[in-house]
N, C-alpha and C positions, 0 to 999 in steps of 0.2 A: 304596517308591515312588521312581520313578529321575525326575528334571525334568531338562530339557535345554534351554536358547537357542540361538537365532540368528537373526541379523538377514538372511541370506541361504536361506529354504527352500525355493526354486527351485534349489538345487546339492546336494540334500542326495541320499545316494543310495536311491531307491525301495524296497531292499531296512528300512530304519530304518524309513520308515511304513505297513509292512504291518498287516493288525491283526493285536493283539495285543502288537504293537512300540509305538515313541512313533505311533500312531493317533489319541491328541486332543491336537487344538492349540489354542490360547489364545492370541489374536491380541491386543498391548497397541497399541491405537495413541491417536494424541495425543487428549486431553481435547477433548471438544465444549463447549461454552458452560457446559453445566449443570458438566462435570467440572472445568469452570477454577475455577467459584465457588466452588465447594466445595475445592475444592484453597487459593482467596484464604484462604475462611475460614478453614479447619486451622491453616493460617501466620501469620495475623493476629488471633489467638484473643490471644495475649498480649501482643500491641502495641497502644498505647494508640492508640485514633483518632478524631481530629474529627469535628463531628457531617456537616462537609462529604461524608467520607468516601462513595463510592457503590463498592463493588466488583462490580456489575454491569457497571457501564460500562465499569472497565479488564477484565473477561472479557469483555465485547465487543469491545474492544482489541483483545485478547492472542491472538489466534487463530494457531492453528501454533503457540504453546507450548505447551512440556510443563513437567511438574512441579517439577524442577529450578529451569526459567526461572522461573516463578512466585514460588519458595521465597526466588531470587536479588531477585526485584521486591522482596519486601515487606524484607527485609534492608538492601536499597539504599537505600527509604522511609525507613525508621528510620536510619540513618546521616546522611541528609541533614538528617531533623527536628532528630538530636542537633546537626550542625555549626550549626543555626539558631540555637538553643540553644533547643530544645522540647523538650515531653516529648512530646507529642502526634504523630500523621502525619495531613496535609493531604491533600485528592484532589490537590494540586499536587507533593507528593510522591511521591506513588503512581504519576503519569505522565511527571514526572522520570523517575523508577526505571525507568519501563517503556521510556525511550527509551534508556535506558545498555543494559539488556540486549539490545532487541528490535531499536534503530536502530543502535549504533555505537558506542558506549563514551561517556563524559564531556565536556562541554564543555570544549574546550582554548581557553580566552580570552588566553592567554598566545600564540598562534600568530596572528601578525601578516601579514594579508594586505594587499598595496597596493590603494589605491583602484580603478583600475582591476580586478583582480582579484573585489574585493568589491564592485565594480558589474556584471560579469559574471555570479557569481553570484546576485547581485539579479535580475534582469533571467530567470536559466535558472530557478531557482526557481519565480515570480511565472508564468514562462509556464507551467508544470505546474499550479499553482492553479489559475490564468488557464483554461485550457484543459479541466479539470474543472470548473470551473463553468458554462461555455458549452454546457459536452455534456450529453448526457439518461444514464443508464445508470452514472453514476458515484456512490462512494463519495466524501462529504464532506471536505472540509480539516477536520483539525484545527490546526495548527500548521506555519508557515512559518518557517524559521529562515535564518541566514545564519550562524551560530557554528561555527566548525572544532570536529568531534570529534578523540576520540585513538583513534578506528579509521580517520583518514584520510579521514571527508567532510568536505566542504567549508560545506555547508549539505546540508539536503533539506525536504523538503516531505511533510507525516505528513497523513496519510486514515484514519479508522477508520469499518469498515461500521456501519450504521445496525440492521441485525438479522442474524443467523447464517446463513450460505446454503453449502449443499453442491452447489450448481447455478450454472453463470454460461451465460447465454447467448454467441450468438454476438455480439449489440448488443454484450453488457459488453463482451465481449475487443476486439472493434477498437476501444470507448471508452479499455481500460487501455490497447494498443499507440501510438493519438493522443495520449494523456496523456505517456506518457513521451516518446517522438519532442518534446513539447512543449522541452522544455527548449532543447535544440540547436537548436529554430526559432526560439527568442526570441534567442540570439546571433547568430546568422545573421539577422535582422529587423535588426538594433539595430546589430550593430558587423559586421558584411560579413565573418566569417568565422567559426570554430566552434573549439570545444578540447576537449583529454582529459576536461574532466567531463561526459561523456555515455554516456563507457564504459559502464559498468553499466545506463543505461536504456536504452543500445542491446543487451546483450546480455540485459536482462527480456524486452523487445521482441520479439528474433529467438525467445527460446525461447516466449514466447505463440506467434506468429504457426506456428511448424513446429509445436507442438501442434498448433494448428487444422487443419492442412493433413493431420498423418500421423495423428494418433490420435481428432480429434473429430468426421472425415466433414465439416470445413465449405470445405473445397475447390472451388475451381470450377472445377479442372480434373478432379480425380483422381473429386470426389463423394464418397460415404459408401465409400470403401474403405480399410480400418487398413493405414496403410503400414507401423506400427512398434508395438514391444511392451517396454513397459515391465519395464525388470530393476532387480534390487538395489529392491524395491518400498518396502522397511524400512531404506534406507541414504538416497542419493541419488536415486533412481527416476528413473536415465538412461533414457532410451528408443533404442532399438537400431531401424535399418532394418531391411524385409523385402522389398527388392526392389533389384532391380539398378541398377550404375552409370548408363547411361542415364537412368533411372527418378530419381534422388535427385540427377542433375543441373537436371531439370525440376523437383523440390521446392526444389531452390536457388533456383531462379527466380521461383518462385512468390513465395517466403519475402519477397525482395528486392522484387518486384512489391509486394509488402501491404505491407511497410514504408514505402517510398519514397510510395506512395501514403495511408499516414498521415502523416507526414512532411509531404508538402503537405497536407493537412487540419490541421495545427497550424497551419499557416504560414499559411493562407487565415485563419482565427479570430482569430490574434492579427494578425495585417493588418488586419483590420474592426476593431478594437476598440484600436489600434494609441496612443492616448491614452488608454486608461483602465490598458492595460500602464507606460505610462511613468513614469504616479502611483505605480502603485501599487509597482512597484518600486524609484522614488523614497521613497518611505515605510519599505517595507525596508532600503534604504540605511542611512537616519538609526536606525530602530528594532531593526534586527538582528533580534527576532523578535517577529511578528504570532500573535493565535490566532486559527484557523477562526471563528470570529464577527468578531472586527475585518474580517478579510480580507473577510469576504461583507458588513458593513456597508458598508466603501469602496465595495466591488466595486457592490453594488447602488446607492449612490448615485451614482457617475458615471456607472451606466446609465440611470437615472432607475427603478428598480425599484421599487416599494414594497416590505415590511419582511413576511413574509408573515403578520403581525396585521392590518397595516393593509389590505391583500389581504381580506383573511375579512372588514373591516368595512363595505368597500365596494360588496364582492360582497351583503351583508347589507345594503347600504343600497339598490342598486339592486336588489335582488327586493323589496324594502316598497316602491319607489316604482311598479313595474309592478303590484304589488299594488292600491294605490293606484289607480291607472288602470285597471287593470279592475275 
């Protein structure tokens, strides 16, 4: 029996997968929800763990990881448990670990930002929160930070989905492209002009939006027609045009058009709510880092929200009293 790899089998030459030849293939691709659990569990079979412990939840996390990462998460847990001086690992461990691997490497608290600096990224931060929680179609905060990693963020702001989804609408995608555009609208709101850390969520941004436009038919100039064709599907899964200069000048434009136009939808949002922004990344300031519950208890109390228990008891108090009444 002869086995063969590669991560590129779109260059391979026609003559190899004739049959008879290498004819079957066996596709590995990354772990779905069930394969991360199971992958947790393998690895944390002989790590001691608190009864807090939920490894559901970081496989709901951990999406886009593979095996490797996973093996690295629970390694990272127990290393942290030991410097605690435990024997045990915490689900506070387990999500630690998962933000070394999946977000950016270690908190670098040793890397001293000026005030101004670490009120800017307060403020870019808080607007990404900010801004997913205004919108319908968005993925939860977890965790707002303002701590420099040693991969070179500055802060970021962590979302983990609520259940496993191989489908995103079109709603989602313009919700993620307003989310990120959020950040650079909350400095341009705040201090009248903009910096380098937007980089990356402007270039998440531009590659959603030319998605949309070349490969998922949500166009509204072009319509349902595939401008382009995803190569290296098992590497990087660049996507290649299939049409001419003229042609990919007008997807420029588009591109630009959908951003700029999310861009102002951060900007109109966190304008409206332009006081509950100021607390709340005043609070980051002093706290350095918020978890997805703190953040949505503020958030919901300076909007006057209720708590969504107190929602269910209310909604349950006024259907007894129309009861009542009829």
């Amino acid at each position: 029996m002869i086995l063969a790899a590669t991560n590129r089998p779109e260059v391979l030459d026609k003559a190899l997968l004739r049959p008879g030849r290498f004819d079957r293939r066996i596709i590995v691709d990354k772990p779905d929800l069930k394969g991360r659990l199971e992958t947790l569990k393998v690895h944390s079979k002989d790590v001691l763990m608190a009864d807090d412990v939920d490894l559901d939840a970081l496989a709901l996390a951990s999406a886009g990881l593979v095996g490797s990462d996973l093996a690295n998460m629970i390694n990272e847990a127990a290393i942290n448990a030991v410097k605690k001086g435990r024997k045990f690992v915490t689900q506070a461990d387990l999500f630690e670990a998962f933000e070394i691997v999946a977000v950016g490497g270690k908190e670098k608290k040793d890397r001293a930002m000026s005030d101004k600096e670490k009120k800017i990224v307060s403020y870019h931060e808080v607007g990404h929160a900010m801004v997913t929680a205004l919108q319908k179609n968005t993925e939860p905060v977890q965790k707002i930070t303002i701590v420099p990693r040693t991969m070179g963020a500055l802060g970021y702001t962590l979302q983990t989905p609520e259940e496993e989804k191989f489908l995103q609408t079109k709603e989602e995608l313009e919700a993620k492209i307003v989310t990120y555009m959020a950040g650079r609208a909350a400095e341009e709101i705040v201090f009248h002009s903009v910096t380098s850390g937007a980089a990356n969520d402007i270039e998440q941004a531009t590659k959603i939006a030319r998605a949309m436009i070349t490969q998922f038919g949500m166009s509204e100039k072009f319509g349902m027609m595939s401008l382009a064709s995803v190569e290296n599907q098992y590497l990087d899964g660049r996507a290649a045009l299939n049409c001419g200069e003229q042609t990919a000048s007008q997807i420029d434009q588009e591109v630009l058009q959908m951003i700029n136009h999310s861009y102002e939808e951060a900007k109109r949002l966190l304008n409206e709510n332009r006081e509950v922004l100021d607390k709340i990344a005043e609070y980051l300031y002093e706290h350095e880092t918020i978890t997805g519950k703190e953040f949505m208890k503020i958030f919901r109390e300076l909007k006057g929200i209720p708590e969504p228990g107190q929602e269910t008891e209310a909604a349950v108090s006024d259907d007894m009293f129309v009861d009542d009444e009829v």
